[in-house]
NUBASE-709711 format. One line per 2 residues: number of its first residue (from 1); their letters; for each residue x, y, z of C-alpha. Coordinates in Angstrom, 2 decimals, decimal comma. Example, Ala and Ser with C-alpha at 12.3 -4.5 7.8 and 13.67 -1.06 7.14 Angstrom:
NUBASE-709711
1> AS> 12,30:-4,50:7,80 | 13,67:-1,06:7,14
end
This chain:
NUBASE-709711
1> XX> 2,90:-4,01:-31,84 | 3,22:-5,14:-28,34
3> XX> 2,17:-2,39:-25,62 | 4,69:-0,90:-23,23
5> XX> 3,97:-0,52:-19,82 | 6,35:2,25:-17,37
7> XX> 4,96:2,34:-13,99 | 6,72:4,66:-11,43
9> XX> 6,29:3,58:-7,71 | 7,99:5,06:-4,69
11> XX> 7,59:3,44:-0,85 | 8,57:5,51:1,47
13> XX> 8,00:3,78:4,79 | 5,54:0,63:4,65
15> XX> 5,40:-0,95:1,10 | 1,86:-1,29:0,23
17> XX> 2,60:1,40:-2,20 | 5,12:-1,56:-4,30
19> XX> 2,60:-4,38:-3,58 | -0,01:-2,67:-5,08
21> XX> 1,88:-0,92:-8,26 | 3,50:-4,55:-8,80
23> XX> -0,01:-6,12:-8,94 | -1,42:-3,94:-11,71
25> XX> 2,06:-4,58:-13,60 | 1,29:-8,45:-13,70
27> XX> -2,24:-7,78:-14,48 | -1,06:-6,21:-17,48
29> XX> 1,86:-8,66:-18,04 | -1,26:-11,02:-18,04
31> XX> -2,66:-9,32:-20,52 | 0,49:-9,30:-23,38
33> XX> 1,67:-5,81:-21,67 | 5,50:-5,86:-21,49
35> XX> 5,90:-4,04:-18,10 | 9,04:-2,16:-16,47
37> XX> 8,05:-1,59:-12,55 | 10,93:1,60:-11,93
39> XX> 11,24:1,48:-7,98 | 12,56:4,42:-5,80
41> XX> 12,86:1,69:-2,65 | 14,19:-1,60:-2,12
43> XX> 11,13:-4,25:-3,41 | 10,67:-6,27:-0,31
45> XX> 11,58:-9,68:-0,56 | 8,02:-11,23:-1,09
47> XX> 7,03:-9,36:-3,29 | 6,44:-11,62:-6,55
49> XX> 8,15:-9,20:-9,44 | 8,75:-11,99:-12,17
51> XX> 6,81:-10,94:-14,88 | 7,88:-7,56:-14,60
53> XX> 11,16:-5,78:-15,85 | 12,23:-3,94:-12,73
55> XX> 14,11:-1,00:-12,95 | 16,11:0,10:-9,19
57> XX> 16,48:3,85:-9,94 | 18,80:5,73:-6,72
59> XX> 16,65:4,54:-3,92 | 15,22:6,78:-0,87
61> XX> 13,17:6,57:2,04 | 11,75:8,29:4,57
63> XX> 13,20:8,54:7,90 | 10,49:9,13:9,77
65> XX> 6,70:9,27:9,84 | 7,06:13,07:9,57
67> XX> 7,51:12,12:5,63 | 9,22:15,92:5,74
69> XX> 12,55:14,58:4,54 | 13,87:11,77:2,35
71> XX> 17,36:10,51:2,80 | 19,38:7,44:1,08
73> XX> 19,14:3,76:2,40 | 21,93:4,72:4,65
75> XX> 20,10:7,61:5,88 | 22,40:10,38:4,10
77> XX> 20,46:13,25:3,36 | 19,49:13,51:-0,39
79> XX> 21,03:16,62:-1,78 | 20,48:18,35:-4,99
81> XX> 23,25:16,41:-7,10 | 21,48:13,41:-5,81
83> XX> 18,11:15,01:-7,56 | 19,64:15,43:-11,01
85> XX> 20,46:11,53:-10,85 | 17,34:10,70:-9,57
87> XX> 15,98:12,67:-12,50 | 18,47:11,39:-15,45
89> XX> 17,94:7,43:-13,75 | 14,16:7,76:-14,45
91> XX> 14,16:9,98:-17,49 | 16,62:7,50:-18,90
93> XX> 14,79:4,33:-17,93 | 11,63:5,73:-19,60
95> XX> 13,58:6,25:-22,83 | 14,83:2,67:-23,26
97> XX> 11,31:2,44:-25,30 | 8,29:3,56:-26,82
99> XX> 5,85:3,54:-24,08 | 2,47:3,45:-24,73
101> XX> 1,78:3,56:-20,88 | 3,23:5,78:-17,93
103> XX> 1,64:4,96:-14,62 | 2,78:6,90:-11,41
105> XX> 1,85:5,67:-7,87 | 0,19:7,75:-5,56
107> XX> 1,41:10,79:-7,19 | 0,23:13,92:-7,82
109> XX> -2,59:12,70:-5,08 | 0,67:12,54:-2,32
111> XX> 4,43:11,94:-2,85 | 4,53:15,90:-3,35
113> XX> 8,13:15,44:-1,92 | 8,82:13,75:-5,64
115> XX> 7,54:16,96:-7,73 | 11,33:17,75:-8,34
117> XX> 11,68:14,05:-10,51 | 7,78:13,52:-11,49
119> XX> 7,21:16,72:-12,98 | 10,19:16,85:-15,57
121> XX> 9,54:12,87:-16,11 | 5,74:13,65:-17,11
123> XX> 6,97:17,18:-19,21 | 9,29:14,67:-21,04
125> XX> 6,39:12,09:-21,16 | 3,71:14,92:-22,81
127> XX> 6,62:16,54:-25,02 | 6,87:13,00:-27,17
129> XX> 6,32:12,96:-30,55 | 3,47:10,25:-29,52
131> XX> 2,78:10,88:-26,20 | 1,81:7,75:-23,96
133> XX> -1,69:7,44:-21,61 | -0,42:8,97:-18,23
135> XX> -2,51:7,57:-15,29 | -1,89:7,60:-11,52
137> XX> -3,00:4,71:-9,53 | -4,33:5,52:-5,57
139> XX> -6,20:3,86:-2,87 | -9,37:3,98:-1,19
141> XX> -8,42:7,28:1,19 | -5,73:10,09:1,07
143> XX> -3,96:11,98:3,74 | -5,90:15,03:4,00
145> XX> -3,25:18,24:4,33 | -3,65:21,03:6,64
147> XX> -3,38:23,77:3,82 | -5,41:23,53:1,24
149> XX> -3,57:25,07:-1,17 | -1,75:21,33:-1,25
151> XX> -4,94:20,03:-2,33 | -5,62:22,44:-4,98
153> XX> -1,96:21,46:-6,07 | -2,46:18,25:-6,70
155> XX> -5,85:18,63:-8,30 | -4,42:20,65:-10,77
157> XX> -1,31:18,71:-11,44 | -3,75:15,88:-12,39
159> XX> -5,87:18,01:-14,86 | -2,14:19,38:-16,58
161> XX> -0,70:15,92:-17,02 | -3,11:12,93:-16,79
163> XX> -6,06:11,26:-18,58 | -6,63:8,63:-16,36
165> XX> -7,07:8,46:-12,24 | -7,27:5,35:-10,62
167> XX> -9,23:4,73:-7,54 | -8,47:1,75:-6,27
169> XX> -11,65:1,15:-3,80 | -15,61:-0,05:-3,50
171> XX> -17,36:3,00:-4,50 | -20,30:2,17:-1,92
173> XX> -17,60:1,68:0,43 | -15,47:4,73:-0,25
175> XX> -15,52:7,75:-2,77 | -12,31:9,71:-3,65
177> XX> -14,23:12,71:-1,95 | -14,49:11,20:1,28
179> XX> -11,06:12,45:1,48 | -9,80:14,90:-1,22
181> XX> -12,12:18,67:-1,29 | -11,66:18,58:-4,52
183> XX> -12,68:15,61:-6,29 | -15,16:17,71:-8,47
185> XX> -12,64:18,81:-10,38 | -10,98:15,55:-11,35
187> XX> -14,35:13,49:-11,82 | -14,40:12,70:-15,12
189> XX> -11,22:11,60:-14,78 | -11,60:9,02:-12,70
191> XX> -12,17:5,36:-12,74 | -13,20:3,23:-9,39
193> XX> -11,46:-0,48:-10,27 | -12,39:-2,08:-6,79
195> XX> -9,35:-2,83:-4,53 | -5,99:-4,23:-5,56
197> XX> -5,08:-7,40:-3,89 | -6,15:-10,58:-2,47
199> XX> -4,14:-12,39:-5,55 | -3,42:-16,26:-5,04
201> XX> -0,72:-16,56:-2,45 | 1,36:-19,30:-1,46
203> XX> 0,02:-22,01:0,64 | 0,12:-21,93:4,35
205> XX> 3,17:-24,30:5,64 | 1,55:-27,62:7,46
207> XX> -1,81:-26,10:9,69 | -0,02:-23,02:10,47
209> XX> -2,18:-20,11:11,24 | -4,74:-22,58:12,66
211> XX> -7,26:-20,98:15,85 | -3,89:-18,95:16,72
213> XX> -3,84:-15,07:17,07 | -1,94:-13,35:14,11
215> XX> -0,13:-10,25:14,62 | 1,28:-8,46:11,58
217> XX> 2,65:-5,28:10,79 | 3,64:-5,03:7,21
219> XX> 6,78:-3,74:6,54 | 7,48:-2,57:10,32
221> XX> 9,35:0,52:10,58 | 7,04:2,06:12,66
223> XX> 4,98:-0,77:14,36 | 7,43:-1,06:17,35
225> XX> 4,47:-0,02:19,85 | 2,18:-2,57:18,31
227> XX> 4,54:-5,33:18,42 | 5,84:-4,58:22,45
229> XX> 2,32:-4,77:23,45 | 1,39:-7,35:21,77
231> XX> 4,58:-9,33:23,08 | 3,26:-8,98:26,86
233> XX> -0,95:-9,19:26,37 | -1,63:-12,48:25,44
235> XX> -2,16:-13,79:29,23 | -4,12:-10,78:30,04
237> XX> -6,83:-11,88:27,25 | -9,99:-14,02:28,44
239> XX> -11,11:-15,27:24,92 | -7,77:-15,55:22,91
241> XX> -4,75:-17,03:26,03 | -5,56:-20,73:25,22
243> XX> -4,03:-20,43:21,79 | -0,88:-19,14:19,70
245> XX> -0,07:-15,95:18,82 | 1,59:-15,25:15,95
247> XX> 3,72:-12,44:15,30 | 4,94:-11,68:12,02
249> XX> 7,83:-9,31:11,70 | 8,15:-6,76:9,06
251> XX> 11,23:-7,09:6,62 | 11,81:-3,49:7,26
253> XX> 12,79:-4,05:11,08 | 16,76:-4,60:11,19
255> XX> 17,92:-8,18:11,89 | 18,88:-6,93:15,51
257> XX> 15,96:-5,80:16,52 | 13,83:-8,69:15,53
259> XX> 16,42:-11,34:17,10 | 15,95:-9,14:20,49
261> XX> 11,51:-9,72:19,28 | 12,66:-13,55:19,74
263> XX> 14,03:-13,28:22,65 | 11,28:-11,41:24,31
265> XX> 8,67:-13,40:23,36 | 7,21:-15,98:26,33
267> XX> 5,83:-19,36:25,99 | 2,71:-19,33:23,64
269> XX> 4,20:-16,64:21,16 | 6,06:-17,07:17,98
271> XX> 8,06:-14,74:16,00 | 8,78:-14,91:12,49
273> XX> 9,14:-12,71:9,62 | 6,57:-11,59:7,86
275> XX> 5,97:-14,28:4,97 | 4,04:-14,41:1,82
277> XX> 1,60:-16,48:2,87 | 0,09:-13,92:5,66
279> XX> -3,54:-13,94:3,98 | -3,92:-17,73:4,22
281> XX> -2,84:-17,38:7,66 | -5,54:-15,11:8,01
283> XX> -8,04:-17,65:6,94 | -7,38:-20,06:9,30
285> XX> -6,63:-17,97:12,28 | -8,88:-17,00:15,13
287> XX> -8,23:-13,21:14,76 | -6,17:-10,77:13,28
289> XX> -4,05:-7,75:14,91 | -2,73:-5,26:12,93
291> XX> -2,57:-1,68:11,50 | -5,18:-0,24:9,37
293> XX> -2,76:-0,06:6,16 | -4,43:-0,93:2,71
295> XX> -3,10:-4,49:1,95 | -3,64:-5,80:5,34
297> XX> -7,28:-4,79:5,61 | -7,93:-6,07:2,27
299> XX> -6,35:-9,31:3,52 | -8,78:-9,39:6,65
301> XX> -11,63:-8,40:4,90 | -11,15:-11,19:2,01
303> XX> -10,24:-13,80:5,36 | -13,65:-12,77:6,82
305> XX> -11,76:-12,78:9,94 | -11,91:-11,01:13,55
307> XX> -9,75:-7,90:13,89 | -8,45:-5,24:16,11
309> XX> -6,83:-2,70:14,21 | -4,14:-0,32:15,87
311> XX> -4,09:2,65:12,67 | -0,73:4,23:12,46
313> XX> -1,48:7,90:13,36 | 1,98:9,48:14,10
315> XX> 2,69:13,08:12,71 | -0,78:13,96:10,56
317> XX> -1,40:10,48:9,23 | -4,92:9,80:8,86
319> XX> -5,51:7,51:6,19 | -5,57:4,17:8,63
321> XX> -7,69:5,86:11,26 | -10,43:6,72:8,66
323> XX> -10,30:3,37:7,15 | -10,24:1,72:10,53
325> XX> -12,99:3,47:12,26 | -15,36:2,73:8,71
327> XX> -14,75:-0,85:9,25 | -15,43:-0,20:12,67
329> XX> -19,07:1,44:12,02 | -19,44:-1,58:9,89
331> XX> -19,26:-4,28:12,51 | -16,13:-5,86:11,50
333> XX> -13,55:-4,49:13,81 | -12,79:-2,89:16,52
335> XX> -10,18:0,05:16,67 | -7,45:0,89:19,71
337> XX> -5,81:4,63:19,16 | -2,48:4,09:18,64
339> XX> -1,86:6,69:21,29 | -3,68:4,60:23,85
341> XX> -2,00:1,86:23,02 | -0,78:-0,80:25,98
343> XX> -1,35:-4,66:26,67 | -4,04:-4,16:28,88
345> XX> -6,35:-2,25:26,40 | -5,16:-4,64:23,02
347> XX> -5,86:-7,66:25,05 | -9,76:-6,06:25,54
349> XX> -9,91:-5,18:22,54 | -9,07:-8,49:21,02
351> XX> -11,57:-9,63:23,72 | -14,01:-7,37:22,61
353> XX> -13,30:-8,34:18,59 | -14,38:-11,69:19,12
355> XX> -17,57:-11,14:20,89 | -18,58:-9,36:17,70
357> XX> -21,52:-10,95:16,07 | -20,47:-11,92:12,27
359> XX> -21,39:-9,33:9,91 | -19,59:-9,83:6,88
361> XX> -18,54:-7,09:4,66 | -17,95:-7,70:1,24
363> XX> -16,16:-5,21:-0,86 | -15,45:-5,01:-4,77
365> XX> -12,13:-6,62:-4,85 | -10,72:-7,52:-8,92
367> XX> -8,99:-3,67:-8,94 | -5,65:-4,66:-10,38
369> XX> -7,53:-6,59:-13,27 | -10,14:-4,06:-13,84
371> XX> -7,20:-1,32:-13,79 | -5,68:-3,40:-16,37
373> XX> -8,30:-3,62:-18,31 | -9,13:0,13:-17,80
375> XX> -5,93:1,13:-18,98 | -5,76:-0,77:-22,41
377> XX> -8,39:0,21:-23,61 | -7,17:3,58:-22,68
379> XX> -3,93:2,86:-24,35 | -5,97:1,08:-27,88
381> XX> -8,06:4,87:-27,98 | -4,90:6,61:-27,71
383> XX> -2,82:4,94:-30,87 | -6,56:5,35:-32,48
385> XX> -6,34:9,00:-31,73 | -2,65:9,04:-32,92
387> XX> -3,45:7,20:-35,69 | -6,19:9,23:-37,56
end
């Protein structure tokens, strides 16, 4: 019998979260897994969801960086009727087969905000007559929370529910307690697959990308500080104003806004939106700006490319400052606060990123086949256990 694949994802602000829960789906797709990819967010436009079956439930997002609140995709605040549908949409969509497989994103190790629809989805999950392999998938680093009780929360949730936890990093790079106290606990759970990404991507148009400065900033909704500076700091660079810079625009920045990018942007800059081609951009570019988010370092990292990284650190976001300030120690970067940010200090920075002396870091990349591979053979011991 064919395995079944569900795997839950929700994006709340940038969409690395989607990128990398659709790249494990078409590792197992690969692999004879029929896969349904249930999405709480609008799947960005190049994204590549083909071999999937993708399942829109009622889609939400997060305002703000606060990530206190979620409201609809016109930015209606979700209310408890909305819940129950959210609830009955995924409950339902889990039901249209026998899955051998449910696979949430991030969760119980963040999306806490989601406990109201993952909870009763993973009680209905366990209560099956044959219940599936329930795994979470997360990256290299989590946001640390200021009470630790949240911590303790999510450690437990993971020993009630799962068999299987993801870690989606290089072990000699990063270990799930780097950032989680209690990682003890959920040890012999876990399984370090190397980092999802870095896939085969569509060509690079003609010799774009070519000695030119590349500015990126994923999906965009909060990357408007990154982008203004970088609109006004190429002429105040000594080592990067005799070439193009490159700014690619975010899908999630409204069609306004990134007309009124164009129209700011002087002689020697172009703006485009962000296209599916970024990391062979990378590769033939002179240097890289960007935040710290998961895809896009993997992306510099495989590129072997010089950086400046500008982490998003609004509210109590952490996770790109850590990650930025390790490749920093590492030789391969070099980090501007976000705070600090203005064209004066990004164009010495970039400066400063290009005097760098090579030092080449390579990481474990494969995770999205490894985590397919991880979880069949989960999935084969569980109808083994069923079956005797």
């Amino acid at each position: 019998m064919t395995p079944k694949a569900f795997i839950h994802v929700q994006h709340l602000l940038g969409t690395g979260h989607v990128v990398r829960a659709a790249a494990i789906g078409r590792a197992l797709a690969d692999r004879g897994v029929e896969v349904t990819l249930a999405s709480g967010n609008t799947i960005p436009p190049t994204l590549d969801t083909s071999a999937l079956n993708v399942v829109e439930l009622p889609a939400c997002k997060s305002p703000d960086a606060a990530f206190k609140r979620l409201v609809t995709l016109d930015g209606e605040d979700i209310d408890e009727q909305w819940k129950s549908g959210r609830v009955k949409a995924s409950i339902q969509a889990f039901d249209t087969a026998e899955f051998n497989l449910l696979l949430t994103e991030t969760y119980p190790f963040g999306r806490r905000q989601l406990d109201f629809e993952l909870t009763p989805l993973l009680s209905h999950a366990r209560a099956k007559k044959r219940p599936p392999v329930i795994a979470t998938s997360i990256r290299d680093i989590l946001v640390r929370k200021k009470e630790l009780w949240k911590e303790q929360w999510m450690a437990d949730q993971a020993l009630t529910y799962y068999d299987r936890v993801l870690i989606h990093a290089d072990p000699d790079f990063v270990r799930l307690g780097d950032s989680f106290p209690f990682a003890d606990k959920v040890e012999h759970l876990v399984r370090y697959t190397g980092y999802v990404g870095g896939d085969k991507r569509a060509p690079a148009r003609n010799a774009d990308g070519e000695d030119e400065v590349i500015v990126s900033c994923g999906g965009g909704a909060v990357a408007e500080g990154l982008l203004s500076a970088a609109l006004v700091a190429r002429p105040l660079s000594r080592r990067a104003e005799d070439t193009t810079w490159r700014i690619l625009i975010g899908h999630d920045v409204p069609e306004d806004a990134y007309q009124e990018y164009r129209r700011r942007a002087p002689d020697g800059i172009l703006v485009e939106r962000a296209r599916r081609d970024f990391p062979e951009l990378l590769k033939r570019a002179r240097l890289s700006v960007s935040q710290a988010g998961y895809n896009t370092v993997l992306d510099v990292l495989i590129a072997d490319v010089a950086a400046v990284f500008v982490p998003f650190s609004q509210e109590n976001e952490t996770e790109q400052t850590q990650r930025a300030h390790a490749l920093e120690r590492h030789g391969r970067a070099v980090v501007v606060e976000e705070s600090l940010l203005s064209p004066e200090r990004l164009a010495a920075a970039i400066d400063d990123a290009l005097a760098l002396a090579h030092h080449p870091h390579k990481v474990l990349l494969g995770g999205a086949d490894r985590s397919a591979d991880i979880l069949i053979r989960d999935i084969n011991d569980n109808r083994r256990g069923s079956a005797s």
